[in-house]
C-alpha positions as CSV (number, residue, x, y, z in Angstrom):
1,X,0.0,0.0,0.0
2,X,1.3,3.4,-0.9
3,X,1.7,6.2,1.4
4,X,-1.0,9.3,1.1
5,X,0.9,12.0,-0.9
6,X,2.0,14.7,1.9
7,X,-0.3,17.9,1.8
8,X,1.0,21.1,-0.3
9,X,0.0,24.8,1.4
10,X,-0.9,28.0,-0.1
11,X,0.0,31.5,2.0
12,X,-3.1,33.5,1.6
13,X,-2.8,36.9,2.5
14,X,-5.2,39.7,3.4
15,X,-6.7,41.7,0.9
16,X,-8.4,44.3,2.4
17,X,-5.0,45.6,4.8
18,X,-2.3,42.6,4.2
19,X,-2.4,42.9,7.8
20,X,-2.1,38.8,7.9
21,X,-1.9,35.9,6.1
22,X,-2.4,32.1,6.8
23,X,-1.3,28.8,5.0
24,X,-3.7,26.8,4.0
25,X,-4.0,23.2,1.5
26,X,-3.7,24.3,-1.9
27,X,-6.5,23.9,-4.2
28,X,-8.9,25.5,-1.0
29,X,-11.1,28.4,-1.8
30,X,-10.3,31.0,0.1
31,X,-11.7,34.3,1.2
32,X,-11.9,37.3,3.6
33,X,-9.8,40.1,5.2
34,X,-9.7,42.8,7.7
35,X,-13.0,44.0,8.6
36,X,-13.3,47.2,11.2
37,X,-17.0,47.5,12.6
38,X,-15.4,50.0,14.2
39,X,-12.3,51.8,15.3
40,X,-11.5,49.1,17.8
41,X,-13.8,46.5,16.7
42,X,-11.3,44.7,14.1
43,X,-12.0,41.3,12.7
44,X,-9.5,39.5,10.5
45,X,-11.3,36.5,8.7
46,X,-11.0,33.7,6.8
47,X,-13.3,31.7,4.9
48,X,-11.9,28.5,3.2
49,X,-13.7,25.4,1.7
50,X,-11.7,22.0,0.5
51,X,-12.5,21.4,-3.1
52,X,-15.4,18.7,-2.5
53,X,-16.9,20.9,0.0
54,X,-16.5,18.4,2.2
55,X,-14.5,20.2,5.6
56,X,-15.0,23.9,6.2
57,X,-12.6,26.5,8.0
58,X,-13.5,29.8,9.3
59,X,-11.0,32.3,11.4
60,X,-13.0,35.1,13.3
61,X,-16.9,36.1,13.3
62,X,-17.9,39.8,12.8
63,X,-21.1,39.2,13.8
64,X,-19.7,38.6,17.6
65,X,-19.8,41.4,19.9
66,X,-17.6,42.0,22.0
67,X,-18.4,41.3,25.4
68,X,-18.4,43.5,28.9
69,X,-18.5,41.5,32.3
70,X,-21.2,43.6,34.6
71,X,-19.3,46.0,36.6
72,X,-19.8,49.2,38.0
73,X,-19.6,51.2,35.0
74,X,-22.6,49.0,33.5
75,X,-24.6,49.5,36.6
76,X,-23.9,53.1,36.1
77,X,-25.8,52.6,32.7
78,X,-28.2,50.3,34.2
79,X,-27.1,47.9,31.6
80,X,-27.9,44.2,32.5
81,X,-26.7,41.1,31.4
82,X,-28.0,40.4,27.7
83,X,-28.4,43.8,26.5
84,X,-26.5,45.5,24.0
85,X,-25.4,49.0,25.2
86,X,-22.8,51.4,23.2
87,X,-18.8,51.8,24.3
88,X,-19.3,55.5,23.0
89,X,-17.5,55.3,19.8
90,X,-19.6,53.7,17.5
91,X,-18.8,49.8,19.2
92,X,-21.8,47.7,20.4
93,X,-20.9,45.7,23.9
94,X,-23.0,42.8,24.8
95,X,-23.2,42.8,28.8
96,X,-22.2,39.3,29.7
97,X,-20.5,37.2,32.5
98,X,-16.9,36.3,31.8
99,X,-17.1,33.0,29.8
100,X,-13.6,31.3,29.5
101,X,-12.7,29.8,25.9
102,X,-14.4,26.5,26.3
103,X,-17.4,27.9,27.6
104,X,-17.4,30.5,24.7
105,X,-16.7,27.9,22.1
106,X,-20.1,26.3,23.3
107,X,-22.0,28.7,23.2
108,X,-21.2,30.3,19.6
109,X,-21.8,26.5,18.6
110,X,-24.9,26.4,19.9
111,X,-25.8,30.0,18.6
112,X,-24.4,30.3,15.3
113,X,-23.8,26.8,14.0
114,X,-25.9,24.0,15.3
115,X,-28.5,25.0,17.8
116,X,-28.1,21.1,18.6
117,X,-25.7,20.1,18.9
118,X,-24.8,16.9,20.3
119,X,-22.1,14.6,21.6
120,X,-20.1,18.2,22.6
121,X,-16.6,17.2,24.1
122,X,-13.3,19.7,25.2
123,X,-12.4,21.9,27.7
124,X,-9.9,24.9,28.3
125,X,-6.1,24.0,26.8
126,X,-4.0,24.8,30.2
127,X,-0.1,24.9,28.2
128,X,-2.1,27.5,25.7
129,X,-4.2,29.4,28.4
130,X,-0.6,29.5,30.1
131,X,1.4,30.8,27.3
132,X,-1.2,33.5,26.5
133,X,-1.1,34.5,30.2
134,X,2.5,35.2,29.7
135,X,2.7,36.7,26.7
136,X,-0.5,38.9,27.4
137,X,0.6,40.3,31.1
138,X,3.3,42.3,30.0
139,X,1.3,44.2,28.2
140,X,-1.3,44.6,30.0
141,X,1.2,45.9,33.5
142,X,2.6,48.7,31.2
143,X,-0.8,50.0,31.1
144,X,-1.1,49.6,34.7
145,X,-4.4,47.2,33.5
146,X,-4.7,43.1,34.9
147,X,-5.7,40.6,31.8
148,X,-6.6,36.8,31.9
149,X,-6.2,35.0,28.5
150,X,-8.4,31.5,28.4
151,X,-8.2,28.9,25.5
152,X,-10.9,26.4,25.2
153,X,-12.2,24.0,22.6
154,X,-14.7,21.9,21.7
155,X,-15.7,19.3,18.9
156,X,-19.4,18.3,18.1
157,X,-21.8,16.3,16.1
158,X,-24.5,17.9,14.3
159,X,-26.3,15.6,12.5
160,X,-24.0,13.3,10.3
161,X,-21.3,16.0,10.3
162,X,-18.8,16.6,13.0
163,X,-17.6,20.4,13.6
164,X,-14.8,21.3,16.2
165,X,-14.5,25.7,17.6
166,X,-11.3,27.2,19.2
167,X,-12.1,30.1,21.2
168,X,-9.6,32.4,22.8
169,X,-11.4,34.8,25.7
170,X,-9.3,37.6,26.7
């Protein structure tokens, strides 16, 4: 029996700002970019298809919002958790708890690609979650701020197809 001829990769690189590019098996449709909502709201996806249409890859979702944990300054708007409220400049904030990767990886299943989904396995990714943390925290201490990086993951069935989300929560 033969061996399976090794994968080739295409570097496909953003459009709209060639702000970043990915590597992906050639012969994949591919499309995408940097997409601002706003100012700060900046989204750099990637749509990709295998040439039987048989697996799917996406990078990024504009349609998520970003997310503010309830706090002082959304009691101060009397914002509560579910609602939408404005940061000021034009960006839309969902009022939410903190939901760590995994969690968040559910939950956009369950919302935006099978409202069903069954047989749902992962978990947070500690050696990731860690590395984040360190790379992250610098950062963050320069401007005097506190950050907590979580990486999560989950696979799925839904229906006869299985589907597997990444989610980094920052």
């Amino acid at each position: 029996m033969a061996a399976a001829a090794p994968n080739t990769y295409t570097t496909w690189q953003d459009p709209a700002e060639r702000a970043f590019s990915v590597s992906l098996p050639t012969g994949w449709q591919i499309s995408g970019g940097t997409q601002r909502n706003t100012r700060i709201d900046v989204h750099y996806v990637v749509r990709a298809q295998s040439p039987g249409g048989g697996a799917q890859l996406f990078m990024d979702d504009p349609r998520i919002l970003m997310r503010e944990v309830p706090g002082r300054a959304t009691m101060m708007k009397r914002a509560r958790p579910g609602q939408v409220i404005s940061a000021g400049d034009g960006t839309r904030l969902m009022v939410e708890p903190y939901r760590d990767g995994a969690q968040m990886a559910e939950q956009y299943t369950r919302q935006a690609l099978c409202p069903n989904a069954g047989s749902v396995h992962g978990g947070s990714i500690p050696a990731q979650t860690q590395a984040l943390n360190q790379e992250f925290n610098p950062i963050a201490r320069a401007e005097n701020k506190t950050v907590h990086v979580d990486a999560g993951e989950i696979s799925f069935r839904c229906g006869d197809r299985n589907g597997y989300v990444y989610a980094i929560t920052l």
